[in-house]
C-alpha positions as CSV (number, residue, x, y, z in Angstrom):
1,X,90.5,80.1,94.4
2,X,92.5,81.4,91.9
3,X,93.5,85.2,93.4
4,X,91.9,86.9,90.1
5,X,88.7,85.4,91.2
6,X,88.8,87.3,94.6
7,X,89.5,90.9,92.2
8,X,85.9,91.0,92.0
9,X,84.3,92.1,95.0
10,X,84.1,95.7,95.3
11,X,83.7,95.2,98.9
12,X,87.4,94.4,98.5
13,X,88.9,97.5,97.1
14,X,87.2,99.3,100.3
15,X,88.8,97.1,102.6
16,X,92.6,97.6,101.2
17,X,92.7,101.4,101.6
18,X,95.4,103.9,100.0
19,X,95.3,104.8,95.9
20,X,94.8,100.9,95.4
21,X,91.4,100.8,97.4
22,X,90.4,103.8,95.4
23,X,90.9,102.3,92.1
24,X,89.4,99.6,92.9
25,X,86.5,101.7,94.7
26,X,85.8,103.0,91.3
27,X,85.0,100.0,89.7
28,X,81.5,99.5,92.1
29,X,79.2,99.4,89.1
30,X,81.1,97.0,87.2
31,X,82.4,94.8,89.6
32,X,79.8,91.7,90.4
33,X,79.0,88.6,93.0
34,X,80.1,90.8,96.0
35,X,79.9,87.2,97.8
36,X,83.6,86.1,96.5
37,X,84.8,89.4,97.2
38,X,83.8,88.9,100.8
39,X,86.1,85.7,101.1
40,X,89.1,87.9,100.5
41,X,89.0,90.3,103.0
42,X,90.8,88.3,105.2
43,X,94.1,89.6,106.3
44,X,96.1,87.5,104.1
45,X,93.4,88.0,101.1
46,X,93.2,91.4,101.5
47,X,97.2,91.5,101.0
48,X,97.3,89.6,98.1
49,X,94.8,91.7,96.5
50,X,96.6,94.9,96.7
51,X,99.5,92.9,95.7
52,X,97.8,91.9,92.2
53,X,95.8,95.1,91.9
54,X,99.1,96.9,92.6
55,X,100.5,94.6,89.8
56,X,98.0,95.6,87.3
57,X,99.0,99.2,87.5
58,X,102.2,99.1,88.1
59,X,102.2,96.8,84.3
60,X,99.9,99.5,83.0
61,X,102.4,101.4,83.6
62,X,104.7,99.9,82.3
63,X,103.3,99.1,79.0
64,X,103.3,103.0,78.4
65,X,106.7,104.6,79.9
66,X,107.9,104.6,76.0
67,X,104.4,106.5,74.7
68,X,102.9,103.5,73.2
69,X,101.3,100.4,74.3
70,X,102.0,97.4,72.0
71,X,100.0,94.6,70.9
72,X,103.2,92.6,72.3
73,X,103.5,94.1,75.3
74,X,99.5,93.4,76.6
75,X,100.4,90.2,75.3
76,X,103.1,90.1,77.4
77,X,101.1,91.1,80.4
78,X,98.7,88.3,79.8
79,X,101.7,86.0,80.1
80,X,102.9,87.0,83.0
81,X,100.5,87.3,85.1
82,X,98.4,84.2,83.4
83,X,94.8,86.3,83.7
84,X,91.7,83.5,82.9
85,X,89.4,84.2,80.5
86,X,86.3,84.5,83.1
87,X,88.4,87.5,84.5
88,X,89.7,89.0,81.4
89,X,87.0,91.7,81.4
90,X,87.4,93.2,84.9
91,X,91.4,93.2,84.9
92,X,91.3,94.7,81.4
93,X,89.3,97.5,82.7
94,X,91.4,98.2,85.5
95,X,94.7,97.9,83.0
96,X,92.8,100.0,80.8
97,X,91.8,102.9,83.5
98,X,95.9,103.0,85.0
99,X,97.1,103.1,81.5
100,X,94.6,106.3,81.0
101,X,94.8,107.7,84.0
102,X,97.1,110.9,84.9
103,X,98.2,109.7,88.4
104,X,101.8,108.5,88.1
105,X,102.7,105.6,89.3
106,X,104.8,106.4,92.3
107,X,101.7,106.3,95.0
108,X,101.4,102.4,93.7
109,X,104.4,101.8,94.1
110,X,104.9,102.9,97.3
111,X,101.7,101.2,99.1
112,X,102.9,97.7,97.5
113,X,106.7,98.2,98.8
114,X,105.0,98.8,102.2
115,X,102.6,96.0,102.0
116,X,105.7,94.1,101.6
117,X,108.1,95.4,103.5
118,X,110.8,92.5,104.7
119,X,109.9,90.6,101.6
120,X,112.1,92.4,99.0
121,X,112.2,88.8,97.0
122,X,108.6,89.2,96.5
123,X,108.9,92.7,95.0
124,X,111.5,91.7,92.9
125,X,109.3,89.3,91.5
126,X,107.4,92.0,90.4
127,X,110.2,94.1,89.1
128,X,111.2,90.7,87.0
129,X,107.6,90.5,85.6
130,X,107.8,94.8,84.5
131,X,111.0,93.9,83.1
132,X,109.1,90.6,80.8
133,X,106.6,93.6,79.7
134,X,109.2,95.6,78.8
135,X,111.4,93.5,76.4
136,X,107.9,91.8,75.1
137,X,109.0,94.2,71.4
138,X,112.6,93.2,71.5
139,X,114.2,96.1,72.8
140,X,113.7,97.5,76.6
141,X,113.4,101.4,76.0
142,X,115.1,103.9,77.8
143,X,112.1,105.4,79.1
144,X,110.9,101.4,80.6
145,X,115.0,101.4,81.9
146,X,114.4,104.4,83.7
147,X,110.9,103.6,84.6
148,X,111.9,100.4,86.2
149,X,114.8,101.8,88.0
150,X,112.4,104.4,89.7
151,X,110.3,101.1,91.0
152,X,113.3,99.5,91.9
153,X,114.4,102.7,94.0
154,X,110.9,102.6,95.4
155,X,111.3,99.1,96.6
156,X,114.3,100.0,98.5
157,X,116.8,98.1,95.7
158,X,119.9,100.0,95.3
159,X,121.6,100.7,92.2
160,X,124.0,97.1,92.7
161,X,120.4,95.1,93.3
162,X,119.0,96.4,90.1
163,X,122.1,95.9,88.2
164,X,121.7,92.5,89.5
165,X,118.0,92.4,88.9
166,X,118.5,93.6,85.1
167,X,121.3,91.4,84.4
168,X,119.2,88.5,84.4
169,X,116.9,90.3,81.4
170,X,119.3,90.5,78.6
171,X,119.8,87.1,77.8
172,X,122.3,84.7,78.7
173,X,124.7,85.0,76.0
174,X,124.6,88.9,77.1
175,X,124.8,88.9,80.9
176,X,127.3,89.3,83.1
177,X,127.2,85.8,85.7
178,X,129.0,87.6,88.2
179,X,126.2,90.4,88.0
180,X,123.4,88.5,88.1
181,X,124.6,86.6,90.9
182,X,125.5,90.0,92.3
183,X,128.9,88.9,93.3
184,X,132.6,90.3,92.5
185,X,134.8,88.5,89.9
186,X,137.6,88.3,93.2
187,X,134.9,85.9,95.1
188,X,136.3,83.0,96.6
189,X,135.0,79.4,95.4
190,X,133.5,79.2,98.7
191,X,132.3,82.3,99.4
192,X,130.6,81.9,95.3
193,X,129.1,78.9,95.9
194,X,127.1,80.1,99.7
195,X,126.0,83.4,97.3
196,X,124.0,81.0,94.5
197,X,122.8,78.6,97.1
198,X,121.3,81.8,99.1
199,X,119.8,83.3,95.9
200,X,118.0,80.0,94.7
201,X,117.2,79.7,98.1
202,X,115.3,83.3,98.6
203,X,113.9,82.9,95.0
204,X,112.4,79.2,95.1
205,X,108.9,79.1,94.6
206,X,107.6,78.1,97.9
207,X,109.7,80.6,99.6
208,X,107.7,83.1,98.0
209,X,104.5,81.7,97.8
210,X,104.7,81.1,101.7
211,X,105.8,85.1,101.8
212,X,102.1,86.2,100.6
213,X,103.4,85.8,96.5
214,X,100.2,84.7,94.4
215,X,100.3,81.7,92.8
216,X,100.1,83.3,89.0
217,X,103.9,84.0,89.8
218,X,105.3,80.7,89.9
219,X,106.5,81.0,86.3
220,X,108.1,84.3,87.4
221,X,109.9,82.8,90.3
222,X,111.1,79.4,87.9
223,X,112.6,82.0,85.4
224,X,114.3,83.9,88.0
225,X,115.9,80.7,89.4
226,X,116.7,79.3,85.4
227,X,118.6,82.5,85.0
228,X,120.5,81.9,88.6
229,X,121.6,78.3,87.8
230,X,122.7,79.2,84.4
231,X,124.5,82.0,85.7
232,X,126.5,79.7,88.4
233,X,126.7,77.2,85.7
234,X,128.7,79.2,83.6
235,X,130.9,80.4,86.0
236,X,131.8,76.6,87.6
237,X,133.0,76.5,83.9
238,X,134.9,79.5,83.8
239,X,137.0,78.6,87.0
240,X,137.0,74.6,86.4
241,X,135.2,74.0,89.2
């Protein structure tokens, strides 16, 4: 079952506790077939749902650090996050209640880094998703910047990590290799080459898939990997290797 499937079972929200449980505690009246939302109150369904519900928000989020929510941006969301048609109602209301609501986005934040903890390549999965929503209108703002840097912080990435992490975003004609393999241009050949096998390593898809990652992100986690190669790619050039 496709993980938005499981969003619908208000039985769900109770079971996952903190500000996520209570969002999703407020959606009782519109949230339906309470039999599917029973199958993922497992341990490992219960985590995945706070994982996407944190998602949602955290997107919401997002979408509005500038002051205004674009067309492209939503969009953007949708893309990411690939959200089916049968469930485009009930994660649109709970985008829609984030976006509007005047709880910040810190307490969010906080429960998924500790859902995760010891799985930082699954939260930055997530960061790399904000950061898609972010340049969805051409231009990442410096409100999203700073928004995303709070996150990051949140998720225990220091200020090197989301360097790293950002690098990746602006394009390859733009980025710095070295950064987004988060390495100094005085690496050895050697010591270069273990770096980019242990990133595309920690970022392959069924590394983070088996760490609890919902399938949705798999497009996330090839993008991520893309930007790695090319980055190593480039720099094999560079040094004639």
């Amino acid at each position: 079952m496709s993980i938005w499937g499981k969003l619908i079972g208000a039985t769900a929200g109770f079971a996952i506790g903190g500000p996520i449980g209570a969002l999703m505690g407020g959606f009782t009246g519109h949230l339906v077939d309470k039999r599917r939302g029973a199958q993922a109150t497992g341990k490992d369904g219960t985590k995945q749902i706070a994982f996407t519900i944190g998602v949602i928000v955290l997107g919401a989020k997002m979408a509005k650090a500038d002051g205004v929510v674009t067309p492209d941006e939503v969009a953007a969301f949708r893309e990411v996050f690939r959200v089916p048609p049968s469930e485009m109602r009930n994660v649109g209301r709970i985008f829609d209640q984030a976006r509007r609501d005047a709880f910040g986005f810190e307490p969010y934040a906080r429960q998924v880094a500790g859902l995760f903890q010891g799985n930082p390549r699954v939260l930055e999965d997530l960061l790399d998703g904000l950061f898609h929503i972010a340049k969805a209108d051409n231009v990442i703002h410096p409100a999203e910047l700073e928004y995303l840097r709070d996150v990051a912080e949140i998720f225990g990435f220091g200020e090197a990590e989301f360097a790293r992490i950002r690098e990746t975003h602006v394009g390859p004609d733009k980025a710095d290799p070295y950064t987004v393999l988060g390495v100094d241009r005085g690496i050895s050949d050697a010591d270069l080459k273990a770096a980019y096998r242990k990133l595309v390593r920690e970022h392959h898809p069924d590394t983070l898939i088996a760490q609890g990652m919902p399938q949705e992100f798999i497009d996330v986690a090839n993008g991520k990997v893309a930007a790695i190669n090319d980055a190593y790619d480039r720099i094999e050039k560079e040094r004639g290797l």
